[in-house]
N, C-alpha and C positions, 0 to 999 in steps of 0.2 A: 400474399395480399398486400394490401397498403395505398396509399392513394400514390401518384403518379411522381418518379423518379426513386422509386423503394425504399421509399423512408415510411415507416408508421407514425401514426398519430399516439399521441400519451391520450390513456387513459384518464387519467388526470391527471392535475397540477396543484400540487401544494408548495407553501411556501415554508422551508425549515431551517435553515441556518443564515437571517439576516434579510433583509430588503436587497436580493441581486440585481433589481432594475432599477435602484436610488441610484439620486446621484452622490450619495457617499460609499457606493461600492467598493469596498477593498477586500483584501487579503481575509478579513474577520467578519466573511461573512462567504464561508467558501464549507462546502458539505463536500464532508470527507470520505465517509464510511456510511455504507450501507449494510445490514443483513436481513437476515429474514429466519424465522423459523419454520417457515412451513405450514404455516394454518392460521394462526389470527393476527401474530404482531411481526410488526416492522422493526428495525432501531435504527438512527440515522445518530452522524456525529460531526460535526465542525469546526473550524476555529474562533468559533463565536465562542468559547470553553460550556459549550453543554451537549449533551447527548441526549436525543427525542425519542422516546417508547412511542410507537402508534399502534394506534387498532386497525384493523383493518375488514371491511375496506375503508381505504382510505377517507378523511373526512367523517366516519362515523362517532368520533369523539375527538378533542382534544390531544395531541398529546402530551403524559408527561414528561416533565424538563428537567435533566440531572446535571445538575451547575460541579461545574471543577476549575481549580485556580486557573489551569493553561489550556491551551488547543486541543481539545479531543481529536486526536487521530487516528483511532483503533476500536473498534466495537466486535464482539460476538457474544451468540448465546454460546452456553454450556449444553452438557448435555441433559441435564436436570433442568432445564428453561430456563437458569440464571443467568446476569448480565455481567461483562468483563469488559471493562473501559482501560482504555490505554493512551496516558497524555503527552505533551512536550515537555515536561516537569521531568518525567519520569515514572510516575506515578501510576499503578496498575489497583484497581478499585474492582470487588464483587458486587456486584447487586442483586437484591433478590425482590419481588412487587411484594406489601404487604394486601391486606384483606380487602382497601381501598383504592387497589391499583396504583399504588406510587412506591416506588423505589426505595428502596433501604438499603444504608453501606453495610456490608455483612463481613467482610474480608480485604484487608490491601497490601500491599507490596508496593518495591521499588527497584529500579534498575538507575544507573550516572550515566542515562540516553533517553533522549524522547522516541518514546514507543510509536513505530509505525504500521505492526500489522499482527495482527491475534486470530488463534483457531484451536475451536473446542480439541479437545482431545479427548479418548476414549474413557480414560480412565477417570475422568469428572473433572482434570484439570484441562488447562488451557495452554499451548503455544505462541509464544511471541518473540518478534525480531525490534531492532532499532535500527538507528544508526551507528550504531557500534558493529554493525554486520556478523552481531551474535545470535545465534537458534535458541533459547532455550525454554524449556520444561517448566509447567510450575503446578502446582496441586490445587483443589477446591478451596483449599484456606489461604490461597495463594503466598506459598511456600515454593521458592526454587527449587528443584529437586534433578534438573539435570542439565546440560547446559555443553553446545556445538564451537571449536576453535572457531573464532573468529575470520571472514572471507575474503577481508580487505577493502568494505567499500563500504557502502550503507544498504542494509538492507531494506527494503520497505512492502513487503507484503509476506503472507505464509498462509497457507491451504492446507486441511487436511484431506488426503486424497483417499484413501480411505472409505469407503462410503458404507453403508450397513449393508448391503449387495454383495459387498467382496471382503467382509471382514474375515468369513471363514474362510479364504482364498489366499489369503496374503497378509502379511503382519502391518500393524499401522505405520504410513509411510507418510511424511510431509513434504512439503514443497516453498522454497523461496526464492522471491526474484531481488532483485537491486539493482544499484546502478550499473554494474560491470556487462548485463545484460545476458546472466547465466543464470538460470535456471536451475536448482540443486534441488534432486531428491533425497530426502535423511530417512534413515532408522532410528531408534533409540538400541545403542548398543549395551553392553551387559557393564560395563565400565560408568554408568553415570554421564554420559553423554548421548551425540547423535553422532552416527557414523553417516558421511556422503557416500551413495548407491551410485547418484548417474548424473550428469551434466549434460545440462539441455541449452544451447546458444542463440540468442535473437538479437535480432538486429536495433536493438534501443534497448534504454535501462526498463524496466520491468517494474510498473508499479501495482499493479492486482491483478491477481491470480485465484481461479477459484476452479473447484474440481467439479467435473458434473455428476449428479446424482444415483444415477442408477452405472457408469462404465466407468468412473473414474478416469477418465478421462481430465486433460488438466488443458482449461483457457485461460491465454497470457495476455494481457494487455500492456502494450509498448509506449514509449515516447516519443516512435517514428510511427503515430498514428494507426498502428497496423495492432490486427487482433491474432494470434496462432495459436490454434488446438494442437497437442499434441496427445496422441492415440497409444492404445496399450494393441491394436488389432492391425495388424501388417496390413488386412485387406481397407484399412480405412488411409492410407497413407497418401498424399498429395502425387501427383505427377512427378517425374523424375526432375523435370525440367523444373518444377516450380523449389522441389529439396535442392536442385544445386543454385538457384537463385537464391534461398532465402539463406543457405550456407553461405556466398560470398559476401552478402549483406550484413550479415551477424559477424564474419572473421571480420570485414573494415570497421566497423563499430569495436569489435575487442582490438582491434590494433588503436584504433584512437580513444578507447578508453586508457588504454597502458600509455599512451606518447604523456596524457595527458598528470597520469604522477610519479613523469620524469623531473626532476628536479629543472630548477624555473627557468635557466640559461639554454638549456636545452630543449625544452618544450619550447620554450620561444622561439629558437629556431624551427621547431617540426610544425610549428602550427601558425605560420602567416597571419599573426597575429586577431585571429578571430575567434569567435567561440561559436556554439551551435546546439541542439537538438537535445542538450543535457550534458556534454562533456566539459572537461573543462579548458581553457583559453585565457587570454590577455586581453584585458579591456583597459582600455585610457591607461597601457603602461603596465597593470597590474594584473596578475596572476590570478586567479582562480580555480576551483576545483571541481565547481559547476558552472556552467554560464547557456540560462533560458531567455532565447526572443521571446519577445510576447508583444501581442496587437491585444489593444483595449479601449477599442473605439475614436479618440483623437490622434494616435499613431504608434508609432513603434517604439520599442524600448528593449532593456534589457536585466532580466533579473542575475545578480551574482551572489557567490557564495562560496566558503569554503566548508568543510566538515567540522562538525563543533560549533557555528557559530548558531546566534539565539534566532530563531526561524521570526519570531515579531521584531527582532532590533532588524534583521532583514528585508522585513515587510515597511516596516517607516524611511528605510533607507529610499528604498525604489518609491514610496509614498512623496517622501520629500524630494528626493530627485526629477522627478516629473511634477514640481507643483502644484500637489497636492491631487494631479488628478491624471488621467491619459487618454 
């Protein structure tokens, strides 16, 4: 269905992380994280630094606001319907609704990474990655408790795949993507870690990823605009001809992921001085370890960056470099 050119219409439209059609639109007013629980609430979270409880459906009430010092980047429920917040601080926060439906810190922890991507886990703790391109574990009182080598890049989303369907089938298994554009499936091994099962490769960095509900099945969302399922069921598998396309696409993305953390004399030479779709490049001279085009209504521009640096001193950079506006 859908009206003409197969796009659908939204249901509705609310407004949650900032005025997106002011004309002060920036970076801090960008909705980051969506979840859901399955039956009455929503949670949304942005670099506005708060995270929104809705009821649903939507517009039926207000939502509550959970203010935190930095950018919320990470939200999920627990298994118990509590809330797990994960910010640019580092900062990983419990929530649980009191009697009046508003939120209460119940539990927190912390990682030396701004937290990019969190998922319930069985055992009433939760799953989270950063940019540190570390897995790890951590319990209801949010307590670490087990924790994956690090991958080399920044990670930025995790799924539990998993689903109540196939828990007696297979032991819980999770999933992270990042920038390198691989896809890693983990155990928890008997060692206090996660051991990697399987490498999955697409063709851009890998920012959300989530498994679907009843086949566990796992959808990837790209930085080269493209969406890809991948299947646990041979008989659901793509064309030949489309696996050996999306194979060549994904090796040149991991060859110029790798050209790009070659050390700088060199990457300079393998990269004709540009940058692109997430990797990183030479701009006005200088190195980078990301470098995103971006169109924002009066023209073009470019966001850079390297690993470690503070994602708001980077947002006022490209702020003040365009003028205050773009």
């Amino acid at each position: 269905g859908g009206p003409a050119g197969g796009r659908a219409s939204p249901k509705s439209v609310h407004e949650a992380h900032g005025d997106a059609s002011g004309k002060d639109c920036s970076n801090k007013q960008v909705c980051v994280g969506l979840a859901y629980d399955g039956s009455s609430r929503l949670l949304s979270c942005g670099w506005d630094h708060t995270a929104r409880v809705w009821a649903t459906p939507l517009g039926s009430a207000p939502p509550a606001a959970i203010m935190h010092a930095q950018a919320v980047l990470a939200i999920a429920f627990l298994v118990d319907g509590r809330i797990v917040t994960g910010a640019g601080d580092g900062s990983l926060t419990v929530w649980a609704m009191d009697a009046s439906g508003q939120p209460q810190r119940v539990a927190a922890g912390a990682v030396q990474t701004p937290v990019r991507g969190l998922a319930a886990m069985a055992d009433g703790g939760f799953a989270q990655v950063g940019n540190d391109g570390v897995l790890r574990g951590w319990s209801a009182a949010a307590v670490q408790v087990r924790m994956a080598p690090p991958v080399g890049g920044y990670l930025f989303c995790v799924a539990n795949l998993t689903s109540r369907a196939l828990q007696a089938e297979v032991a819980e298994q999770l999933a992270t993507g990042g920038d390198d554009g691989v896809v890693r499936i983990w155990a928890a091994n008997a060692f206090g870690g996660f051991a990697c099962l399987q490498e999955l490769r697409t063709p851009g960095g890998t920012f959300a990823i989530c498994a679907l509900p009843t086949t566990g099945d796992l959808l990837c969302a790209c930085d080269d605009a493209g969406a890809f399922l991948f299947g646990r069921a041979q008989s659901k598998a793509a064309p030949a001809s489309v696996q050996k396309a999306l194979t060549a696409d994904a090796a040149a993305y991991g060859a110029a992921n790798a050209a790009s953390e070659l050390p700088p004399g060199v990457a300079a030479q393998q990269q004709a001085g540009g940058g692109g779709g997430g990797g990183g490049g030479m701009v006005n001279g200088v190195r980078y370890d990301f470098v995103f085009p971006v169109e924002m209504g009066r023209g073009s521009s470019q966001i850079c960056w390297n690993r470690g640096d503070d994602i708001d001193r980077v947002a006022a950079e490209v702020w003040t470099r365009n003028g205050g506006g773009m």
